[in-house]
N, C-alpha and C positions, 0 to 999 in steps of 0.2 A: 863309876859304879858299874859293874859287872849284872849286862841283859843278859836274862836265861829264859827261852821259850817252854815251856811245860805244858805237857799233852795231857786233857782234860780226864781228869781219872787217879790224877796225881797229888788231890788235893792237900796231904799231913806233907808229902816233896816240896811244895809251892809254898806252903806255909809256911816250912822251917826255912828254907833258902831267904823268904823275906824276912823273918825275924835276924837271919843270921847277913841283912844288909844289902843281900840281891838285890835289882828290880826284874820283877818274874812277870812272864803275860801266859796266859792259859791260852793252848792253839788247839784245834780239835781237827777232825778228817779233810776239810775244807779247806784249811790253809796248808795242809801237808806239801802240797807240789808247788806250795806261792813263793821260788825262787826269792824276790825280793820279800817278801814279808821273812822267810828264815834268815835272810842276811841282815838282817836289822838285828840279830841276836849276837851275843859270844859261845853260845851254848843252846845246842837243845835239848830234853830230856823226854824219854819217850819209854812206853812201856813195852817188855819183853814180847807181847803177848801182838803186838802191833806191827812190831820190827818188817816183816817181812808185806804186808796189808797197807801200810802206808808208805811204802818205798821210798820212805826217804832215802836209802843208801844208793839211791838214785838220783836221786836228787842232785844237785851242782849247789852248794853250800860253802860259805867260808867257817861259819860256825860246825865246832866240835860237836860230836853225836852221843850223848851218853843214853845207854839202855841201860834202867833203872830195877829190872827185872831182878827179882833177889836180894834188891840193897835196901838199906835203912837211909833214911831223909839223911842221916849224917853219913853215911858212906859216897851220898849221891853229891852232898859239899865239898865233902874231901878231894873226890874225882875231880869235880867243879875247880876245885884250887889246883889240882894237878897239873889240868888240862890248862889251863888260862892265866900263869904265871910264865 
């Protein structure tokens, strides 16, 4: 089963990924820079609006980064399957 981290704000994202089989955990500012807590993911999904505030592209992660800024719940799966196949 494909873990995907979702940053809290993301709620109709979180939703649809679990209907569509994910298992998703909501992560907020606090766990941003918790190296080992991101790496327990396949994927994290974060909002545009964050990108830069929560540095995660600083971060040292194994998990792919998607910014969700723009995209519909099914665009943000799509990516999801892209990235993780």
């Amino acid at each position: 089963m494909k873990k995907v981290a979702v940053q809290k704000g993301l709620g109709p994202i979180k939703n649809h990924l679990e209907n569509e089989g994910f298992k998703v955990k909501e992560f907020d500012n606090r766990k941003k820079s918790a190296k080992n807590y991101l790496d327990k993911f396949d994927a994290v999904v974060i909002t545009g609006e964050s990108k830069d505030v929560m540095g995660i592209e600083d971060t040292l992660t194994n998990a792919s980064i998607i910014n969700a800024d723009g995209m519909s719940a099914e665009d943000v799966k799509n990516e999801l399957d892209r990235e993780m196949t």
